[in-house]
C-alpha positions in Angstrom: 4.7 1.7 0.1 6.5 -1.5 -0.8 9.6 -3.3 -0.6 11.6 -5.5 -2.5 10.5 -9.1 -2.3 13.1 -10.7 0.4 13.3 -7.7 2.5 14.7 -8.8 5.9 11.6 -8.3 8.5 13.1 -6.6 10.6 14.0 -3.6 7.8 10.1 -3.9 6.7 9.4 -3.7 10.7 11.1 -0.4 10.8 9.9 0.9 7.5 6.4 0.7 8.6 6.9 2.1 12.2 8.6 5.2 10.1 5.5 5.3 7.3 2.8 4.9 9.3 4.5 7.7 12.6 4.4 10.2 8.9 0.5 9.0 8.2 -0.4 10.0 11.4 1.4 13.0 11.4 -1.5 15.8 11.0 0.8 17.9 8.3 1.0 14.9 6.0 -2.8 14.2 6.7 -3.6 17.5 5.9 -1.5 17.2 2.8 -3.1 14.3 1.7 -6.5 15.1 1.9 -5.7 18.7 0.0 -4.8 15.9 -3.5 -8.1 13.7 -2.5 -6.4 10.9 -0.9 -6.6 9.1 2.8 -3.8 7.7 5.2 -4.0 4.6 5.7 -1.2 3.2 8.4 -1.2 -0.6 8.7 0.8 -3.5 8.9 2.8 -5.3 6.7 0.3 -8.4 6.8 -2.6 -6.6 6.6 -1.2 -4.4 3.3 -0.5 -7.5 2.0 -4.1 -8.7 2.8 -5.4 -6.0 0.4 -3.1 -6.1 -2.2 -3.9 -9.8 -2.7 -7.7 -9.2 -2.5 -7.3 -6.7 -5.3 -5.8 -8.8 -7.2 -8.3 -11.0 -6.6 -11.0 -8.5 -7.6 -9.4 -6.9 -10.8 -8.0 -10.0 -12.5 -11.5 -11.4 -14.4 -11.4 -7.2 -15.9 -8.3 -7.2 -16.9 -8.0 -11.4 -18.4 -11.0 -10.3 -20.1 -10.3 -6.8 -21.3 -7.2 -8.4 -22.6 -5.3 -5.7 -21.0 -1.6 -6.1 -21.6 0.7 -3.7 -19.4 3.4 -1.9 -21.8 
């Protein structure tokens, strides 16, 4: 989940205290791994933390795949 850049902290605080309480919750776990995927309930830093290191990772594929998003 993500929120719009300039979110107040304290709303993104609360956000992830309610995500993460329905990641750990065994119905939505169950739920989950029925489609194939895992739970994952973090913080907001350390989310951030792995959407920057993907970046990282997948921008020399797509610069040189010339991948253009539509």
């Amino acid at each position: 989940m993500v929120a719009p850049a300039g979110t107040p902290r304290d709303i993104v605080q609360k956000l992830n205290v309610q995500i993460n309480a329905a990641l750990n919750s065994v119905e939505l776990k169950k739920r989950l791994t029925t489609e194939g995927a895992v739970a994952m309930p973090e913080t907001p830093e350390v989310f951030t933390q792995l959407i920057v290191s993907e970046i990282d990772r997948w921008q020399p594929v797509i610069s040189s795949g010339r991948v253009k998003a539509d």
